[in-house]
MARSE-112144 format. One record per residue: z, y, x of N, C-alpha, C in turn; residue number from 1. Coordinates in steps of 0.02 Angstrom, whole numbers, plus 50000, padded with zeros to 5 digits. Atoms other than C-alpha are relative to their C-alpha. Layout:
N
     n.Z     n.Y     n.X    ca.Z    ca.Y    ca.X     c.Z     c.Y     c.X    nr
       Z       Y       X       Z       Y       X       Z       Y       X   NUM
...
% end
This chain:
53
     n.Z     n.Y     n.X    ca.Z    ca.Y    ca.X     c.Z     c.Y     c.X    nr
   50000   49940   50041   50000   50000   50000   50000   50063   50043     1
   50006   49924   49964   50030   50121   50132   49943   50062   50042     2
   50059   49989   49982   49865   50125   50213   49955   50038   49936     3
   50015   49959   50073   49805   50178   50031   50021   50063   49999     4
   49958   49938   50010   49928   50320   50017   49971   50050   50066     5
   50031   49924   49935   49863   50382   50173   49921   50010   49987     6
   50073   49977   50023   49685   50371   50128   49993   50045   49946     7
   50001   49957   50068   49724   50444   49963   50001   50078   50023     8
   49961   49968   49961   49834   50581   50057   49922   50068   50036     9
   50033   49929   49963   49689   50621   50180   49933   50013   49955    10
   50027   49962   50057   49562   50632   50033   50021   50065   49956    11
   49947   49978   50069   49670   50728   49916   50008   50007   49961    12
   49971   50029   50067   49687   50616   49780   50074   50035   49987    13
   49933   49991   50047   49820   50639   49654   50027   49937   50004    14
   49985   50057   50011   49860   50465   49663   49992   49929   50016    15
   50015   50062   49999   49852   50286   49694   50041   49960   49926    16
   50000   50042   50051   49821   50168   49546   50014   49929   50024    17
   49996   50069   49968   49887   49986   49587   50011   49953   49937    18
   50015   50058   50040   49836   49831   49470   50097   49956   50007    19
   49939   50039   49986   50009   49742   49415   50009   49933   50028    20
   49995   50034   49966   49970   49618   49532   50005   50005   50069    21
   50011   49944   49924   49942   49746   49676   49955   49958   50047    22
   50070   50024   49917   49767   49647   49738   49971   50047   50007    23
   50057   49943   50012   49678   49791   49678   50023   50068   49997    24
   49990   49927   49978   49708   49975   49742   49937   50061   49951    25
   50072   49935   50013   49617   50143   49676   50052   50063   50006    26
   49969   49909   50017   49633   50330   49726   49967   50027   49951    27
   50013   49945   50078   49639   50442   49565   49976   50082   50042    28
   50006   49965   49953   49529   50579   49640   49984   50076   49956    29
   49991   49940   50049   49548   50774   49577   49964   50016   49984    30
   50063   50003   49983   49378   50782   49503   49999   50076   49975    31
   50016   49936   49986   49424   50982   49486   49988   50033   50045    32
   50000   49936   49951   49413   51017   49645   49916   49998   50029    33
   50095   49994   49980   49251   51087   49714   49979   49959   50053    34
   50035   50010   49919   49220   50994   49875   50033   49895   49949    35
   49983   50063   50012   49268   50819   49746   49967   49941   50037    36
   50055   50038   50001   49100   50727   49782   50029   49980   50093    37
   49989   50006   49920   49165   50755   49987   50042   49950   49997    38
   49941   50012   49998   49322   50701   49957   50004   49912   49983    39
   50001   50081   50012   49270   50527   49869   49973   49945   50058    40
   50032   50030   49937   49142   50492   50014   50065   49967   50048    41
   49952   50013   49925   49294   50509   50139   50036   49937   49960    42
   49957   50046   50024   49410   50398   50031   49947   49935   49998    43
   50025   50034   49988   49274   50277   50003   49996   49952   50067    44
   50020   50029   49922   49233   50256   50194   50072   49976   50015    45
   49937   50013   49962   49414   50248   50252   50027   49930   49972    46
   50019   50088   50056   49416   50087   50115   49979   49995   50027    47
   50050   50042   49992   49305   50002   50190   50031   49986   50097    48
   49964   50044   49931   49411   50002   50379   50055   49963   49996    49
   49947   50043   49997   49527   49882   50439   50066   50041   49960    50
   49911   49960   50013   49714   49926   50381   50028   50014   50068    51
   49978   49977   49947   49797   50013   50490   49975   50049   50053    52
   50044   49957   49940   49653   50110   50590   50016   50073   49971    53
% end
């Protein structure tokens, strides 16, 4: 979970959504802010590295 929170964090989501089984993660991303579309890219990519990097 924490690796999430920091991806969320350095996006700057409002949130992490976690499935009550916690396999499945999602950042809740502020889709008011102007630079959103940036902001999902980064969160996206940073998903997709190991945990921990």
């Amino acid at each position: 979970m924490d690796p999430m929170v920091r991806i969320c964090e350095e996006a700057g989501g409002l949130g992490v959504a976690v499935a009550h089984s916690g396999t499945t993660h999602a950042v809740l991303p502020d889709t008011t802010a102007p630079d959103c579309s940036t902001r999902l890219v980064t969160a996206a990519q940073r998903s997709q590295e190991p945990a921990g990097m």
